[in-house]
N, C-alpha and C positions, 0 to 999 in steps of 0.2 A: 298395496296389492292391486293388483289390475283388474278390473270391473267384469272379466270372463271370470274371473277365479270366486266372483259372488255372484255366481249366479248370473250377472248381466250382459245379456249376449250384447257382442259387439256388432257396429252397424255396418260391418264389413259383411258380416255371417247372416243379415238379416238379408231377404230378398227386396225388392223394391215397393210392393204390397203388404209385405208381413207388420205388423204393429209392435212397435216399441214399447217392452213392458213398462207400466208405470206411464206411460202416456197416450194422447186421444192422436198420434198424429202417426203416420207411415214415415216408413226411412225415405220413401219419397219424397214426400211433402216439406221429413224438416234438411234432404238434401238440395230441394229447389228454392223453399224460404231462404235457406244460406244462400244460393246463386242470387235473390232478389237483394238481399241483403248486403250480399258485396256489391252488386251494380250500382243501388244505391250508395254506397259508402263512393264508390270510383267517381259517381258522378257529382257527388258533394265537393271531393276533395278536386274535381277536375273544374267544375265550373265554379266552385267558392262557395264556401258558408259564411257569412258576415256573424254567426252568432258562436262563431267558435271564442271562446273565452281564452286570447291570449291577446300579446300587445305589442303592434308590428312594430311601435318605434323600438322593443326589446331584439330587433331579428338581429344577427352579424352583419357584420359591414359586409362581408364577400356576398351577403344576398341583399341586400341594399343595395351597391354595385350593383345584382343582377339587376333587378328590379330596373336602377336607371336607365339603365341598357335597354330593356327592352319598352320601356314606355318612352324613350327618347328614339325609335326607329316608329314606335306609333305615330310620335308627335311629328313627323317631316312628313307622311302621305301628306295633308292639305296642300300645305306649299307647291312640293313635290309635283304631286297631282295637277295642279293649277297650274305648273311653267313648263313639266315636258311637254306640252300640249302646243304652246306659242308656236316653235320652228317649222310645224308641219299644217298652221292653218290653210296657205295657199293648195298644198299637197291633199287637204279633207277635200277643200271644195271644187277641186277637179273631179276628183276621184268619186262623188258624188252626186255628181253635175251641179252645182249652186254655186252661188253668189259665196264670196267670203263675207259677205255681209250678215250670209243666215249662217256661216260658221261660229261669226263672233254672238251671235245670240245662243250657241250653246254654253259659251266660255259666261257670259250674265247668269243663265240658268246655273253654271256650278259656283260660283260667286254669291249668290243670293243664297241658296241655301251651305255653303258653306260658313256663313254667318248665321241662318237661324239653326240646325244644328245642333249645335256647342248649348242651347239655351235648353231642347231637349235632352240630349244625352247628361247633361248634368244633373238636371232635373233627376232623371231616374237611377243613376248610379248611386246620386244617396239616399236613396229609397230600398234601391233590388241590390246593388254592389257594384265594384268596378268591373271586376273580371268577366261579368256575363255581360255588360254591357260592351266592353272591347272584343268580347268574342260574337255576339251579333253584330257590331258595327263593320268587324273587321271580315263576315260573309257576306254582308249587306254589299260591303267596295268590292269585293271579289268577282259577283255576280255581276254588277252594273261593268263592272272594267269590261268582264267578258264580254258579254251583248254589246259594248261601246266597239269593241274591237271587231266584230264579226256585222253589226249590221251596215245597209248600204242606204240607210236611210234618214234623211237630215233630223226628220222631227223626233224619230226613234233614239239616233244619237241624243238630242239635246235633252230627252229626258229620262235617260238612264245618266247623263253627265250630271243630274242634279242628283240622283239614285248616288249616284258616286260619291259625290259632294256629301251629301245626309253620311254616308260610312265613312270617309276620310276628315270628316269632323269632330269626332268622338275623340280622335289621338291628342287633339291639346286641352279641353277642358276637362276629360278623364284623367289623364296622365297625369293633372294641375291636383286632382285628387287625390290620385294615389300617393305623389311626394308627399300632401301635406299629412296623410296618413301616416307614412312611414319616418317622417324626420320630423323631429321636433324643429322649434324656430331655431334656435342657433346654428342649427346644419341645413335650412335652409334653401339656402342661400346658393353655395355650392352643389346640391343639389339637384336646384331649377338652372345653375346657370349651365352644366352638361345636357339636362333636360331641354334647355332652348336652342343647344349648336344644332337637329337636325330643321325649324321650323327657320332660323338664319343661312341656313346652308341649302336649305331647298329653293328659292330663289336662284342661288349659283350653279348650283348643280342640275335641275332640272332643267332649262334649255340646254346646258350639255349633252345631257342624257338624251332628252331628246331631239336634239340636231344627230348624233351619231344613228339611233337606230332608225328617225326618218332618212338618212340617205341611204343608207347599207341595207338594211329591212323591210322600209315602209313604214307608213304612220299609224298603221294598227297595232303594229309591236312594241309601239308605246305604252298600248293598253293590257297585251299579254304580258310586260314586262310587269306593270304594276299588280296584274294580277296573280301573277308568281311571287312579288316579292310580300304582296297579302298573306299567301299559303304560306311563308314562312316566319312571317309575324304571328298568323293564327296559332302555329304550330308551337313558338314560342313565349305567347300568352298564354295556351293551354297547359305546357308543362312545366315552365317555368316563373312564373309569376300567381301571387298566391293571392288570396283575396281580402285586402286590407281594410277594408272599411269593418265597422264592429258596430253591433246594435244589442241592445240587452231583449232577451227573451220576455217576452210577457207570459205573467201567467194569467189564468182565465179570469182571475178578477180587472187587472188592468186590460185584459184582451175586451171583457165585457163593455164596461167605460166607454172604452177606447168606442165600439161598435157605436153605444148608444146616442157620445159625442157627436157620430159623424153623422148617424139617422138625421137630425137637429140641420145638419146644413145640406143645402141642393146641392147637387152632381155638378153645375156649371160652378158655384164658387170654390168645390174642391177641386175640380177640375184647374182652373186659373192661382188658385192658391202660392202656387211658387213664382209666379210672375207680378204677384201685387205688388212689391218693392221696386220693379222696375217700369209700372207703369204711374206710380205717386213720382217714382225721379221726372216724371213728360211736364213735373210742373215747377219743376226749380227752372227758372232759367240760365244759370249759367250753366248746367250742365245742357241745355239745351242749345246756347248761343258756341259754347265748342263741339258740340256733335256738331251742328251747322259749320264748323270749322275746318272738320277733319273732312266732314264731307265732299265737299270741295275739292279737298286734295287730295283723298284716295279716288275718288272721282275723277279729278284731272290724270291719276294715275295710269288708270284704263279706259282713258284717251287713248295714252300715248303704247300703253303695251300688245292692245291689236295690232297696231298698224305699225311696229317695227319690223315683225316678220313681210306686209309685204313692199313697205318701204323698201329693205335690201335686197328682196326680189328683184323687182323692178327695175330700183335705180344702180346695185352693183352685183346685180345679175349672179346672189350667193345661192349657193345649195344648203338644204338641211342643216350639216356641220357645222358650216360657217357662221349661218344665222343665228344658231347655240353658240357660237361664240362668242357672237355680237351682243348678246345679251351677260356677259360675264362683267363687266364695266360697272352695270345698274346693279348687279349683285355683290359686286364688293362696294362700291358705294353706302349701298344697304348696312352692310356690317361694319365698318368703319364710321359712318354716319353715327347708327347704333352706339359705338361708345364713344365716341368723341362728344356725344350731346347728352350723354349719361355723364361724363366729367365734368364738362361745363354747365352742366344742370348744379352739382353738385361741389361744384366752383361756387356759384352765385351765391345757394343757398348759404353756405360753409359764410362768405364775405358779409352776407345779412344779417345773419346772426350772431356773427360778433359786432355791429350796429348795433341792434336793438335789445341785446341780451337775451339771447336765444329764441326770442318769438316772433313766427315768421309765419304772417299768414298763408295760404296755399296759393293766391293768385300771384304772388310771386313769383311761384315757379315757372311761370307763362313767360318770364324773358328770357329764357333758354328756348323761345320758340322763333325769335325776331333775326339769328342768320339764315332760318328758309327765306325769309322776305327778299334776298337778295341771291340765294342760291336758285331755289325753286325755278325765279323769273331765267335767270343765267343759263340754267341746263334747256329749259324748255327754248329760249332763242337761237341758244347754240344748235341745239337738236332741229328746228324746224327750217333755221334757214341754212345751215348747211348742207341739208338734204334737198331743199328745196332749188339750192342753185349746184347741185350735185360735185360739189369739194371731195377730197379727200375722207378715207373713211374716220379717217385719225381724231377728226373733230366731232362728229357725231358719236363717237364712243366717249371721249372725254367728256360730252354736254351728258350723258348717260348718268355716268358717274358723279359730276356736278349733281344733279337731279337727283341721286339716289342720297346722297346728304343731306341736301335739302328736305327729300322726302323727311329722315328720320330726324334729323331736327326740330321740325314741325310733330310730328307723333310721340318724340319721348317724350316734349315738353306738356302736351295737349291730354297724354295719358297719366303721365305724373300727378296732374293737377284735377281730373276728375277721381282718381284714387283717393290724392289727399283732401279732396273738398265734400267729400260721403265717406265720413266716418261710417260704417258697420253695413254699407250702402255701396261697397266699392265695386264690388262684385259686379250688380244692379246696374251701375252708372255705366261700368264697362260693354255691360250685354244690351245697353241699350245702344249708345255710342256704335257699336260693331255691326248691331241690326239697322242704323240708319246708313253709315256709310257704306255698306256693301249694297244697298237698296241704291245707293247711286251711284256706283258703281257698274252697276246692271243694267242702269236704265243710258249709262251713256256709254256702254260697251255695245248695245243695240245698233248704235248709229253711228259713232265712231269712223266708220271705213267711208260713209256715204259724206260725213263732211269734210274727211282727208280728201275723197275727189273731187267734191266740190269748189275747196277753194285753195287748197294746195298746203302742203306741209308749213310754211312760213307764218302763211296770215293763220290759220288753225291757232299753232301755238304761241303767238305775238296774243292771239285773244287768250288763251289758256294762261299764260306769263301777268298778262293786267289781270284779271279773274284771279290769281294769286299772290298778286299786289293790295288790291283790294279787301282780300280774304284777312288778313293782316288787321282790320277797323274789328274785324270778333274778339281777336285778342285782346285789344285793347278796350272795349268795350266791356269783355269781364272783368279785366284789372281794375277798370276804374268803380264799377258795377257790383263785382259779383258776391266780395263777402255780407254788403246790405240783402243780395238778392238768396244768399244762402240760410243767414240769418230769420230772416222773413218765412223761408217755407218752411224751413223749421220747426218755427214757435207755431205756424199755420199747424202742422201734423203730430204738435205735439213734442216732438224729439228735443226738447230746450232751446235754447237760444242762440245756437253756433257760435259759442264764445272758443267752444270747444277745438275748435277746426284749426287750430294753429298747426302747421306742422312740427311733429315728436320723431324721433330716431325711431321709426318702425320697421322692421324688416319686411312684414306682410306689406306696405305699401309699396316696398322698390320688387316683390316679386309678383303684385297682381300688376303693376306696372308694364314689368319685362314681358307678359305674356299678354297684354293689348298691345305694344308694339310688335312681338310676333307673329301678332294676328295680323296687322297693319301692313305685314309684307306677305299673307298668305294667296 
């Protein structure tokens, strides 16, 4: 029987002030508590609950799919970001009045922290969630694009480009979260590897992208492009991607603990607390003697990638378009590189281990690093002295792509083996490796253009090519080195005797792998 028929007036018939019999509240009060109540509910269910009790590896494949989809359009901003920018350096620093010199010190500023970064937004996403974390980072790049696009100002520019850099950051070490959220280990795999085509693809595509809209548009529309294509990433993290990470509620007894635990320690070592394990790796040296490795040659890399745009200025007098073309060669390098040295990594391994009956130390994997020693030198001579005595273009796109093999030759083998040589540490080894080499990267993207004038494209990269000859004695020096040296800081910290350190068929090691060489090309 319906609750008028006893007596109980309905809250249709009440006025907004009249009191509901049987309780202390007005139909107002419990019509506006419902309105709070649903906002709340909207904004849980919008921004994520991490304590809702279900379990994302249980979700359908069709939302799995989604899922990938949209954290794999997260993961290409970095890249992305970082190369449409190349075609229209000369075009900033007119447009500006400055030097391309102080142009390329904006491109350091988003390098540098495009590397630290990933070490924060990680940090907090397994703490607060992915979703809110991808949803501020992803206003954080919206904001900085815009102001990048409208002002007329160098210094302004180069620190909203690092503004940029901090929100296009979030897309590969979040996203790295979210899969492992949702897919258990055996799927992986498959997974990360659709995951990783926008962070491989934005190297090729983004001087595309933007050589087309710097000629037709201008070199601002690079940054309103980005920041549109942020609104529709936002749009699509907000309603379609759910909030996968899962924490158990505490009740007030472990909530109490928990409080009393933390009274007990100072605010600077909570503070630092997620960074401990990557600053005890500062004292292994092999993971130290191949950051010194990589650095070098992501280093050597942005050398060489300021001054391609105004190398073909200059010398074959291209526009915007063009100049995005020109860069197409060093981006399929990149990806072909990528798995040709992923194979042969896994050639070597596969041949060793039927040697020794399946036990292979991790420094091993460092000879899958020895065709850079002869590619690396090859691209960079090609590239410096046939621009230098101004040949055809035909050759310096081929030294490009030489070079971009090289590159990933050098990285898979270099990332493989800081994976597999920190056990439970891989993470750690990788976040540090990525904070050194992009720190020299920055610092030699600064000057870059001032010693291309100085002594001209040939002698430049004739020194770059030895300097990566040279670079060559790290590898060999962990080989011969590093499992006594892995060993030793070990038993030093406690963590046993690195007997352990043999490479095992792990899946987690070839995907936190595939995602330091991703970064390697960001």
């Amino acid at each position: 029987m319906p609750d008028t028929e006893k007596g109980q007036p309905s809250l249709a018939r009440l006025s907004h002030d009249e009191q509901v019999p049987g309780t202390k509240q007005s139909s107002k009060e419990i019509v506006t508590s419902s309105k709070k109540q649903s906002i709340q509910k909207w904004f849980k269910t919008s921004m994520g609950d991490i304590y809702i009790q279900d379990d994302p590896m249980a979700y359908s494949r069709s939302k799995k799919n989604a899922i990938i989809l949209v954290v794999a359009l997260g993961g290409v901003f970095g890249p992305l970001a970082s190369m449409i920018y190349m075609p229209s350096l000369v075009d900033i620093a007119n447009a500006l009045h400055t030097s391309t010199a102080s142009v390329n010190a904006t491109v350091s500023t988003y390098v540098v922290f495009l590397g630290i970064g990933p070490l924060v937004w990680a940090s907090f996403s397994d703490i607060y969630g992915r979703k809110r974390m991808y949803l501020i980072s992803i206003i954080i790049f919206i904001i900085a694009s815009i102001i990048c696009a409208i002002t007329d100002n160098i210094v302004l520019l180069a620190i909203f480009r690092a503004i940029q850099a901090c929100g296009a950051s979030a897309g590969q070490s979040v996203g790295a979260g979210v899969i492992s959220d949702v897919f258990p280990t055996a799927e992986r795999g498959t997974a990360y590897g659709f995951f990783y085509i926008g962070p491989l693809c934005g190297p090729v595509i983004g001087p595309l992208l933007g050589g087309i809209f710097g000629q037709f548009l201008g070199w601002r529309s690079n940054f309103y492009f980005l920041a549109i294509v942020g609104g529709l990433l936002f749009v699509m993290v907000l309603f379609f991607l759910p909030e996968t990470l899962r924490k158990k509620k505490l009740d007030e007894a472990d909530l109490s603990e928990l409080k009393a635990t933390a009274k007990k320690e100072s605010t600077l070592k909570r503070v630092f607390a997620p960074f401990k394990p990557m600053i005890g790796l500062l004292s292994y040296p092999n993971v130290m003697v191949i950051t010194m490795y990589n650095s070098v040659i992501f280093g050597s890399l942005y050398f060489m990638n300021p001054t391609i745009t105004q190398t073909f200025t200059e010398l074959y007098h291209y526009n915007d378009l063009i100049i995005g073309l020109c860069y197409l060669p060093f981006g399929f390098g990149l990806m072909v590189g990528s798995i040709a040295s992923g194979k042969f990594s896994d050639y070597l391994l596969a041949r060793r281990k039927r040697q020794t009956n399946g036990k292979v130390a991790p420094e091993y994997r460092l000879l899958a690093a020895f065709p850079s020693v002869i590619l690396l030198p090859l691209g960079f001579l090609g590239y410096g002295w046939s621009t230098q005595k101004g040949v055809g273009v035909w050759l310096p796109m081929i030294s490009l792509f030489v070079y971009g093999l090289g590159q990933m030759c050098a990285f898979n083998a270099s990332s493989i083996y800081l994976v597999d040589s920190s056990p439970g540490r891989s993470a750690s080894a990788i976040a540090v490796n990525n904070f050194f080499r992009t720190v020299a990267a920055a610092i030699v993207t600064a000057f870059s253009i001032q010693c291309l004038d100085a002594i001209g494209p040939g002698i430049l990269f004739s020194i770059l090519a030895g300097l990566n000859v040279l670079n060559i004695v790290n590898v060999l020096v962990c080989m011969k080195f590093g499992e006594k040296w892995r060993k030793k800081a070990m038993v030093r910290e406690g963590l046993g005797n690195g007997e352990a350190s043999s490479i095992k068929p792990n899946e987690e090691t070839n995907l936190e792998a595939t995602l330091s060489r991703c970064e390697s090309i960001a």
